[in-house]
C-alpha positions as CSV (number, residue, x, y, z in Angstrom):
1,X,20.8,7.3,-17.3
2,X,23.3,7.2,-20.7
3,X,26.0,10.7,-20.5
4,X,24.1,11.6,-24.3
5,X,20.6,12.2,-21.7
6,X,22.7,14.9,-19.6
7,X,21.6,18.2,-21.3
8,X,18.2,17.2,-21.3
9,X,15.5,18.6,-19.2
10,X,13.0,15.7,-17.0
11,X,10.2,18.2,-18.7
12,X,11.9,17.2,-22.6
13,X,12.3,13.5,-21.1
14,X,8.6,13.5,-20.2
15,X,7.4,15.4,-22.8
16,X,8.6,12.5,-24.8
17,X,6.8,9.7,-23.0
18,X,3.5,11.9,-23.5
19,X,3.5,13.9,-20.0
20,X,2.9,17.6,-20.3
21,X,5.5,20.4,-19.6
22,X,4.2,21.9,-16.5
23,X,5.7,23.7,-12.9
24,X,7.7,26.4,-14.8
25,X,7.8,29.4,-12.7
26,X,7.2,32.4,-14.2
27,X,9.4,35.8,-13.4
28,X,6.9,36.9,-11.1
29,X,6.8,34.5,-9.0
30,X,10.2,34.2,-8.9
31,X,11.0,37.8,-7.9
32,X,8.1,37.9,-5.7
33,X,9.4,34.8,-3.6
34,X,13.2,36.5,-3.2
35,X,11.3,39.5,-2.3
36,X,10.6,37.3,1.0
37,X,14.2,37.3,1.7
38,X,14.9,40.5,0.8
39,X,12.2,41.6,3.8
40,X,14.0,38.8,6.3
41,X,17.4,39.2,5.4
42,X,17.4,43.3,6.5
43,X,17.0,42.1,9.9
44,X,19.1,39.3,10.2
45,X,21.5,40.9,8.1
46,X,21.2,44.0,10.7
47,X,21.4,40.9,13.3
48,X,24.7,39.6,12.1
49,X,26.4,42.9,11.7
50,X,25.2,45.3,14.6
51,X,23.6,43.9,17.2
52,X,26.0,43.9,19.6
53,X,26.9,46.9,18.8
54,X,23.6,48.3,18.9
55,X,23.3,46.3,22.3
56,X,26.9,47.8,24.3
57,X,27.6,50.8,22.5
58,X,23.9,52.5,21.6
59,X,21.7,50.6,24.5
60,X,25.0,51.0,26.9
61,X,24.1,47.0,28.1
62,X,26.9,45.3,29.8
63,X,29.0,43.1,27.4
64,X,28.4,40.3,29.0
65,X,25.2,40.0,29.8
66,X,24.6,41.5,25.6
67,X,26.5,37.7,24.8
68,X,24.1,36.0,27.1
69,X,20.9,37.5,25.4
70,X,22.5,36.6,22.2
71,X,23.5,33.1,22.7
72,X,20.6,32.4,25.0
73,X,18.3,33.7,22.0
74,X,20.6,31.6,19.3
75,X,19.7,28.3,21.1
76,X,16.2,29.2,21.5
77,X,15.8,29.9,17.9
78,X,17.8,27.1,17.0
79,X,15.7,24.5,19.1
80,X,12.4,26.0,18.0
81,X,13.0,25.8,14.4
82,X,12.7,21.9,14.9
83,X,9.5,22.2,16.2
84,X,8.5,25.0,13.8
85,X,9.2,22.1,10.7
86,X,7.5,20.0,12.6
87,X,4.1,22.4,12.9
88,X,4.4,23.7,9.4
89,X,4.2,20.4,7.1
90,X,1.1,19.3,9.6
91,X,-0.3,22.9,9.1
92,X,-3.5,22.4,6.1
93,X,-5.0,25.8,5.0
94,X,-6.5,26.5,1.2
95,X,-3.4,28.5,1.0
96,X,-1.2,25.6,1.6
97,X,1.1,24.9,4.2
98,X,3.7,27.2,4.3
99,X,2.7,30.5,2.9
100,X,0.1,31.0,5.2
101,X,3.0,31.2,8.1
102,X,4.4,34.1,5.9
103,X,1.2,36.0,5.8
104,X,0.1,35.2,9.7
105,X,3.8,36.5,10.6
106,X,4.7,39.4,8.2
107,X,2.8,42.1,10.8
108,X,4.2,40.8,14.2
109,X,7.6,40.4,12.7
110,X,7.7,43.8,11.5
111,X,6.7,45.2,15.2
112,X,9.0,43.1,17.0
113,X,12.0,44.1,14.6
114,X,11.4,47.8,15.5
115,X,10.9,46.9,19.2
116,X,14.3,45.0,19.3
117,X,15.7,47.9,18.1
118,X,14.2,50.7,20.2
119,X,16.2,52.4,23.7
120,X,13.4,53.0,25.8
121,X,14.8,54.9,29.0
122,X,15.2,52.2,31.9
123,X,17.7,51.2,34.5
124,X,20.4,48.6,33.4
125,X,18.7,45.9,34.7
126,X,15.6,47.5,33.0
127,X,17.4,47.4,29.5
128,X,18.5,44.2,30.0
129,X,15.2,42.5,30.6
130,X,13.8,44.6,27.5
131,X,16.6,43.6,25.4
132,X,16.4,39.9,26.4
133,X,12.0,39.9,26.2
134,X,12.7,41.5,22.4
135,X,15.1,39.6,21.2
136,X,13.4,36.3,22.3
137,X,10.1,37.3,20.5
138,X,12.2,38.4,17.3
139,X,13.7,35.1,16.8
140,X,10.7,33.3,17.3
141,X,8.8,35.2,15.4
142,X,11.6,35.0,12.9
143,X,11.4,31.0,13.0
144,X,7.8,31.0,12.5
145,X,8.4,33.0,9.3
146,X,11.6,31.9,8.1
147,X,11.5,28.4,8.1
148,X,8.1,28.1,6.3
149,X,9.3,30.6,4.1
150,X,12.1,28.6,3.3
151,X,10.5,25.4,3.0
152,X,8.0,26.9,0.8
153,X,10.9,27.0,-2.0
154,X,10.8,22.7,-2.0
155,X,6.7,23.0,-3.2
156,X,6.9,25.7,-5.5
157,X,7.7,23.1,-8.2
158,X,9.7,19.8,-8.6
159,X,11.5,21.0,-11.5
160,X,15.1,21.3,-10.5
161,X,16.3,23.9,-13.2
162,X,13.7,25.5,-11.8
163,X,14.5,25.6,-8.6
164,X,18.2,26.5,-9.9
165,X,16.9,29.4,-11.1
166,X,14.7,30.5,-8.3
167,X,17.7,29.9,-5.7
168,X,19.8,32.4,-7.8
169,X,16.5,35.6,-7.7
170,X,16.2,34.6,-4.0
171,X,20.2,35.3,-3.2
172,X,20.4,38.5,-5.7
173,X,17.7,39.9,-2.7
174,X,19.8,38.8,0.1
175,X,23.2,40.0,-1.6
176,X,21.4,43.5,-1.6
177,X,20.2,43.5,1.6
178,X,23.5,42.3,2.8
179,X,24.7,45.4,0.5
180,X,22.4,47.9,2.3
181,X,23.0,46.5,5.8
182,X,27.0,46.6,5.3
183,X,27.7,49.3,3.5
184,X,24.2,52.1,3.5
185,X,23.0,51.2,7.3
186,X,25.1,53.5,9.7
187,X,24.9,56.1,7.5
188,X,21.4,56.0,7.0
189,X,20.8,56.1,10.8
190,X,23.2,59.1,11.4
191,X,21.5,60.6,8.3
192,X,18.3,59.6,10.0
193,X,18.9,60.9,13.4
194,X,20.8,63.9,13.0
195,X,23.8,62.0,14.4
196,X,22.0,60.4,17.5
197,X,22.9,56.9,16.7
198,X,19.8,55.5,18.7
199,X,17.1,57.6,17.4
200,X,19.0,57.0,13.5
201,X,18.5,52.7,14.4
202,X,14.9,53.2,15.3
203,X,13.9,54.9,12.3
204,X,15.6,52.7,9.7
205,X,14.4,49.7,11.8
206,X,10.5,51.2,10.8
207,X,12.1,52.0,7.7
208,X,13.1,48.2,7.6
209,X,10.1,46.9,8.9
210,X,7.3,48.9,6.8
211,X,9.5,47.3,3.4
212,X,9.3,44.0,4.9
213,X,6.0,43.7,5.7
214,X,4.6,44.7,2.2
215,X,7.9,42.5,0.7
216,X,6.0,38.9,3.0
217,X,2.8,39.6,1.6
218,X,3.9,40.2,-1.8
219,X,5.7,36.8,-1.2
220,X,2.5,35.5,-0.3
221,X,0.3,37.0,-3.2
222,X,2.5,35.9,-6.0
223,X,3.2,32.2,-4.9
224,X,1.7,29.4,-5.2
225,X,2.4,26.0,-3.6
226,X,2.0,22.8,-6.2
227,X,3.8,19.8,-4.1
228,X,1.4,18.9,-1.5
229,X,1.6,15.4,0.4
230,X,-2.1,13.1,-0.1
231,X,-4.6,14.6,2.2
232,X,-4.9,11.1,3.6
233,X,-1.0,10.8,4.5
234,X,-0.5,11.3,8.3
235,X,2.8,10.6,9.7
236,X,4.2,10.6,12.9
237,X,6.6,13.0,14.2
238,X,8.9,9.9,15.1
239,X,8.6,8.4,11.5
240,X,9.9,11.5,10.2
241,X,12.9,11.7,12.6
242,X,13.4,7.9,11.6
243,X,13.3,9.1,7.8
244,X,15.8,11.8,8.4
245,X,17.9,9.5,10.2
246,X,18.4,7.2,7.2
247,X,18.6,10.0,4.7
248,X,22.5,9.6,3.7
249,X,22.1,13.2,1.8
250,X,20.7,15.3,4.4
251,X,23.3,14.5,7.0
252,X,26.2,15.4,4.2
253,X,24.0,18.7,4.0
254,X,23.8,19.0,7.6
255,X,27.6,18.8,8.4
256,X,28.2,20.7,5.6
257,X,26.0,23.6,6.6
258,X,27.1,23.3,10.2
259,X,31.0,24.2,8.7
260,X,29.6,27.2,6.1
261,X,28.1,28.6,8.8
262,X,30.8,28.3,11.2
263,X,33.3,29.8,8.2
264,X,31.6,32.6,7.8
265,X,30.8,33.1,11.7
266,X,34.6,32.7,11.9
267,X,35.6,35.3,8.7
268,X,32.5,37.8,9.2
269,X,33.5,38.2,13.0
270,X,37.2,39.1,12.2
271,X,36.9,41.0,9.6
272,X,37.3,44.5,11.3
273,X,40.0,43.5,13.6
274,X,42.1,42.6,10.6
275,X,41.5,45.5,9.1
276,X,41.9,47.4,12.3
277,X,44.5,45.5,14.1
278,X,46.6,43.5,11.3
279,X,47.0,45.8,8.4
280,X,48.8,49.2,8.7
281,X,47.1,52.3,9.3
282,X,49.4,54.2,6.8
283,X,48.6,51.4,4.2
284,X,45.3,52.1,4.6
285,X,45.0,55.5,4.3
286,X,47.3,55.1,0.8
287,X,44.8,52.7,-0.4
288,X,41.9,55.2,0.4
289,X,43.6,57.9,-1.8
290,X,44.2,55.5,-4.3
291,X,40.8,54.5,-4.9
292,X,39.2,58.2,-4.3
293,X,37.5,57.0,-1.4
294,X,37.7,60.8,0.0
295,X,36.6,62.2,-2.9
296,X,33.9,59.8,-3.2
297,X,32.8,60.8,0.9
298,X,33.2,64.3,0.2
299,X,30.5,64.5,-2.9
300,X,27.9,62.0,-0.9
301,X,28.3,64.8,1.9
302,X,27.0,67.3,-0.2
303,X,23.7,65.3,-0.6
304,X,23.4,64.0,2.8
305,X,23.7,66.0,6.2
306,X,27.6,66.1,6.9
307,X,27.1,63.8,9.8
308,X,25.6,60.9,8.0
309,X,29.4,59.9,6.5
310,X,32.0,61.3,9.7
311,X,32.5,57.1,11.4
312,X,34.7,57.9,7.7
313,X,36.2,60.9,8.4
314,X,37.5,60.6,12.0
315,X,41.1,60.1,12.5
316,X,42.1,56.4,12.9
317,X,39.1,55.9,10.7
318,X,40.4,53.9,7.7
319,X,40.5,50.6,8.9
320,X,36.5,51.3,8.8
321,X,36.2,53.1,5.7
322,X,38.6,50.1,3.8
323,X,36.4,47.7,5.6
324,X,33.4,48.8,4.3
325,X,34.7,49.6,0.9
326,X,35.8,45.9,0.4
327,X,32.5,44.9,1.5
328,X,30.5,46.7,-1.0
329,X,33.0,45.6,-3.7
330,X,33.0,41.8,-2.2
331,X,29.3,41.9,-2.0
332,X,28.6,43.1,-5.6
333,X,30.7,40.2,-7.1
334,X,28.7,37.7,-4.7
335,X,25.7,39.1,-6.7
336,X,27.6,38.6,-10.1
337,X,28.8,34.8,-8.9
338,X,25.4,34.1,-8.0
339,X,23.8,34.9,-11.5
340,X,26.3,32.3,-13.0
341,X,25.1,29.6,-10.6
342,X,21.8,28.9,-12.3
343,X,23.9,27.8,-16.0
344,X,26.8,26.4,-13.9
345,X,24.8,24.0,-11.8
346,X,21.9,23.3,-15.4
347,X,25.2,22.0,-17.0
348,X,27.3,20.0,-14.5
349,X,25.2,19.3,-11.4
350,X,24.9,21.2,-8.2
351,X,26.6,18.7,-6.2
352,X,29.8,19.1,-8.7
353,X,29.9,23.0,-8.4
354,X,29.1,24.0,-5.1
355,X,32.1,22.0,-4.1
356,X,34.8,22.6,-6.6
357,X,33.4,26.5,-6.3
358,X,33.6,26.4,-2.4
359,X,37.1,24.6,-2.8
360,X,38.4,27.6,-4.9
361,X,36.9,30.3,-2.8
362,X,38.9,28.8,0.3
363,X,42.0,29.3,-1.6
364,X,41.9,32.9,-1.8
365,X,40.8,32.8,1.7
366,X,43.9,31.0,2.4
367,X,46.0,33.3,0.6
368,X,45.3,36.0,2.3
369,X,47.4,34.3,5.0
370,X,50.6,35.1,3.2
371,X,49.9,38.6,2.6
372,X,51.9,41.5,4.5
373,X,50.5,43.6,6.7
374,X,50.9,46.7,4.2
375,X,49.5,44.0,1.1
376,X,45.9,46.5,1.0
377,X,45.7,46.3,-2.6
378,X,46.4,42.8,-2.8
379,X,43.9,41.9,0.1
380,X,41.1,44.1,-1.3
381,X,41.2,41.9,-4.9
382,X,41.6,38.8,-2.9
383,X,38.1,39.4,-1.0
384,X,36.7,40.0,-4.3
385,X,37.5,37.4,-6.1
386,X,37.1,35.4,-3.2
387,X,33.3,37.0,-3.0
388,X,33.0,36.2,-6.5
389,X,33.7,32.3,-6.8
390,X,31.9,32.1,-2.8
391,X,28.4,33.7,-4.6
392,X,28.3,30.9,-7.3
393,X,27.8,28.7,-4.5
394,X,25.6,30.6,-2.7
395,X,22.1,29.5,-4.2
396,X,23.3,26.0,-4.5
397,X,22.9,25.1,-0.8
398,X,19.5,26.1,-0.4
399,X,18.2,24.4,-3.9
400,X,20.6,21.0,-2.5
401,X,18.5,20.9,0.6
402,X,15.5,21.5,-1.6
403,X,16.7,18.0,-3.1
404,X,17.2,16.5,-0.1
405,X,13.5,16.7,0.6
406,X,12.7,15.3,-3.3
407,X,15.2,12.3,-2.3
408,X,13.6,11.5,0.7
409,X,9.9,11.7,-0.3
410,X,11.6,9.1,-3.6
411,X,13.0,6.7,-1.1
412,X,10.1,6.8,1.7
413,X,7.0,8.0,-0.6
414,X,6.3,10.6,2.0
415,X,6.6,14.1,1.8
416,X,7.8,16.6,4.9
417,X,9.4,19.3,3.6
418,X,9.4,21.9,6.4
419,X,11.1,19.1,8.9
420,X,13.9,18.9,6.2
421,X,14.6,22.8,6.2
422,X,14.2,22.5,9.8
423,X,16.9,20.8,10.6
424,X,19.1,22.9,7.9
425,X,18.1,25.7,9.5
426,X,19.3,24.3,13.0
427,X,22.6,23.4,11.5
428,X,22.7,26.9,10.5
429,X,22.3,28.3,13.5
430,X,24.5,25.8,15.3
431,X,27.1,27.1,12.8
432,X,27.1,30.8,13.2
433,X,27.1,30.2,17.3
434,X,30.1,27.8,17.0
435,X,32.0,29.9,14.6
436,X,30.9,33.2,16.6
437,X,32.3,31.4,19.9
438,X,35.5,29.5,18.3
439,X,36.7,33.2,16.9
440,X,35.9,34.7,20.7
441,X,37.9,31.8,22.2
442,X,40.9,31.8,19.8
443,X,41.7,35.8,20.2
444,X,41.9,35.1,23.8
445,X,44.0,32.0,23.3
446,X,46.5,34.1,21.1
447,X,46.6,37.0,23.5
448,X,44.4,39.6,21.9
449,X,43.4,42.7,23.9
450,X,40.9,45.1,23.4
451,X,41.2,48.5,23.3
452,X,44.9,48.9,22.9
453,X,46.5,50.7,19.9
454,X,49.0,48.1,19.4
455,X,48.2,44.5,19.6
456,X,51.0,41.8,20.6
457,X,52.4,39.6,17.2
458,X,49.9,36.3,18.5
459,X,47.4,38.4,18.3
460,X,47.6,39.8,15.2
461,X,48.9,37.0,13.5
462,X,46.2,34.6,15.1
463,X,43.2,37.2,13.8
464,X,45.2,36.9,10.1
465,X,44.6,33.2,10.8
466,X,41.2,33.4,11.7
467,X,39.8,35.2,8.5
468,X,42.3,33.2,6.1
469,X,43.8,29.9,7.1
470,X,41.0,28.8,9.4
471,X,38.0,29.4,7.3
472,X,39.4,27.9,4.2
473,X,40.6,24.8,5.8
474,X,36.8,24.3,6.8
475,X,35.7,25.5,3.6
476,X,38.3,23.0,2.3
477,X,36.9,20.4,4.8
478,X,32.7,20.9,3.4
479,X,33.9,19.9,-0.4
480,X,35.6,17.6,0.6
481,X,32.6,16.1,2.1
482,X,30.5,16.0,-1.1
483,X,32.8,13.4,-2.7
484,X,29.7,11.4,-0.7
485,X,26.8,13.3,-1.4
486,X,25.2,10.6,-3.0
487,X,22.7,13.3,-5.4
488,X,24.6,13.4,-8.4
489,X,23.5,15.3,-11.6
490,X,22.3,12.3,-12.8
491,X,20.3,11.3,-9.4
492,X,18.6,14.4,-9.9
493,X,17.2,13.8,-13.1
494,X,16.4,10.4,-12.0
495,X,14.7,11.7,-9.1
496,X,12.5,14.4,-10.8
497,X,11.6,11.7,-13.6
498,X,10.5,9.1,-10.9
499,X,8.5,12.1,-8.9
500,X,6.7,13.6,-11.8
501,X,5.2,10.4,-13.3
502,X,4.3,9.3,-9.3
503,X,2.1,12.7,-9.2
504,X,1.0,12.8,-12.8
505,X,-0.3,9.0,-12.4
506,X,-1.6,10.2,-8.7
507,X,-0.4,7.0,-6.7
508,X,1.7,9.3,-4.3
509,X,2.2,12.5,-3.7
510,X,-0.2,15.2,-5.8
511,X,0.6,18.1,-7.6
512,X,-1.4,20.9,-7.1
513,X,-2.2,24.6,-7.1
514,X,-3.3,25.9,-3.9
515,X,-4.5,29.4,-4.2
């Protein structure tokens, strides 16, 4: 394809050889599809941030046996997601394929939330079995409606700006629930529960759980699938395992997603025992009284019960409170990064972006590594500048895998979308239990010890590794790895051309709108 054809849409490009525009998604559907993640991501998100927490310090379950739930639960969702891709692209309804897995699930995901988050009054070895039944339903249950929920963004339409587009609604709802889970949840559930932390989880969880049921079927109401394989095709599992095999892209996507995942494992896990443990105390209370944070505490007290805010106002409490204020800040520039991905990516590619924007954000990351333990200002801008140049990149892996499936139903004439976003998914997983065992393994390698007021110098300069250094050299290490990610701008365009005059001449895979 000639560098003059780069601005131009596959629609303009067919339009001129006398196929109709067609497959624009209009702004319903594309809020109501984010609105899907929005619903998932307040548990996961609640997952990522509290659960063991929620497990040792609210549920009073041994440490140890709170990790084994956890990472025997992480491999169980891990495995089952391959078998969950597997299930949804041979699952045929009038609905389509995926969405009905959003509507069948929305209910028992939202029960199963609340029960994984409930203390009901056994023995120990009572709460562990309860904690370990729970949490195996929940992420089962949140396989069987996250992957076909996920998948479901591949069929919503082969146009790739599209998709670009889509990607970038879908991760505005996860940067707010990431918002709400990081910033607004403990003080919701001491709001909640009069300052009994267990009672406060439970009723945000229902809180949580009632929003996301209604957000899955609004998912489901407002979408409609429109890439659909031939009725007639029926391929065997092994055939598609041989296909993925051979598909150059998706392995660069799975590697890649395997070391994003273990990067932010790596930086989300350490993030309070920087705070806590590397930067000074005093620093940190300086900083607070620079940016009003007391003031700021002190008016949202008068509107919620005085309870609701004191994790803030405890002494030895601003490693917390700075925590969670670069959060908030870091989050809402993620949401501004990600609304420039969508014009970014339309102009230069998503292949070329994601990985000169992921190579950039691992530079800050990496600076932080030469900051002093007293840098707090410096360190705060860092992580949002950082959380800026990260979000442009955050809709891009998502819509890339998307493509992944488009390249391999061009090369192979068959369609299996779900299997695809399977294996993703896997990878993902895979990532945030390597990166959430690597960090574990490398405090105790440089010394760290917990509960003590003053860690030894390994220690704290191995956690200032950990969230700086580290993650960027694997940030560093996925953009490299796109310099063979074979789906170039101009692939893409190639790809969607060749795929829309297959369907609209009906000699492969049919476009249609299932309602």
């Amino acid at each position: 394809m000639h560098s003059s054809n780069n601005n131009s849409s596959v629609s303009d490009i067919l339009a001129d050889k006398g196929v109709p525009k067609r497959q624009k998604l209009s702004v319903t559907e594309k809020i109501g599809y984010s609105l899907g993640d929005l619903a998932a991501n307040l548990i996961f998100q609640t997952l990522m941030a509290f659960l063991a927490f929620f497990y040792t310090d609210i549920y009073k379950i041994p440490p140890a046996s709170a990790s084994l739930i956890m990472l025997i639960g992480g491999v169980v969702g891990a495995c089952f997601n391959l078998a969950m891709g597997a299930i949804a692209d041979r699952t045929n309804t009038r609905w389509g394929k995926f969405r009905p897995w959003v509507l069948w699930t929305a209910v028992p995901f939202g029960i199963i939330s609340l029960l994984a988050f409930s203390t009901p009054g056994f023995n120990e070895g009572g709460k562990i079995a309860y904690a370990f039944i729970t949490y195996f339903l929940l992420v089962i249950v949140y396989s069987a409606n996250n992957l076909p929920y996920s998948a479901l963004s591949g069929v919503l339409t082969g146009d790739m700006k599209e998709r670009n587009s889509l990607a970038s609604y879908r991760f505005v709802a996860v940067m707010i629930a990431q918002f709400t889970i990081q910033v607004l949840l403990l003080p919701l559930a001491l709001s909640l529960g009069g300052g009994d932390k267990a009672s406060g989880f439970e009723k945000v969880m229902l809180v949580f759980a009632v929003t996301g049921v209604i957000c899955f079927i609004i998912t489901f109401l407002t979408t409609r699938e429109r890439i659909a394989p031939p009725k007639e095709q029926k391929t065997p599992l092994k055939q598609d395992l041989a296909d993925l095999g051979a598909n150059k892209p998706w392995i660069i996507m799975l590697v890649l997603t395997i070391l994003v995942f273990t990067t932010l494992a790596t930086k989300g896990g350490m993030n309070i025992f920087y705070f806590k443990y590397y930067l000074t105390e005093a620093s940190q209370v300086e900083f607070l009284d620079i940016v009003g944070f007391n003031s700021i505490i002190s008016g949202l007290s008068n509107i919620f019960p005085p309870h609701a805010f004191e994790e803030f106002t405890k002494p030895g409490s601003a490693p917390y409170a700075v925590a969670s204020f670069t959060s908030a800040f870091s989050t809402i520039s993620m949401i501004l990064g990600i609304f420039l991905s969508k014009p970014l990516a339309d102009r230069f590619g998503k292949r070329n972006i994601y990985g000169c924007f992921l190579a950039l954000s691992a530079i800050c990351l990496i600076a932080i590594s030469f900051y002093s333990n007293a840098a707090v200002v410096a360190v705060f801008v860092t992580q949002i500048i950082h959380g800026f140049l990260y979000g442009i990149t955050i809709p891009l892996l998502w819509a890339m895998i998307a493509d992944v499936a488009d390249y391999s139903e061009w090369k192979n004439n068959r369609r299996a979308t779900a299997i695809v976003f399977s294996a993703m998914i896997f990878g993902l997983k895979v990532g945030l239990s390597v990166g959430g065992a690597l960090s574990a393994w490398l405090l105790g390698i440089f010394g760290y010890v917990p509960d003590v007021a003053v860690q030894a110098e390994s220690a704290t300069n191995g956690i200032r590794m950990l969230i700086s250094t580290i993650p960027g050299l694997i940030f560093i290490a996925g953009a490299i790895l796109l310099f063979w990610y074979p789906i170039s701008k101009e692939t893409e365009l190639q790809i969607e051309k060749d795929l829309r005059e297959r369907r609209e001449s009906g000699s492969e895979i049919r476009t249609e709108i299932v309602e």
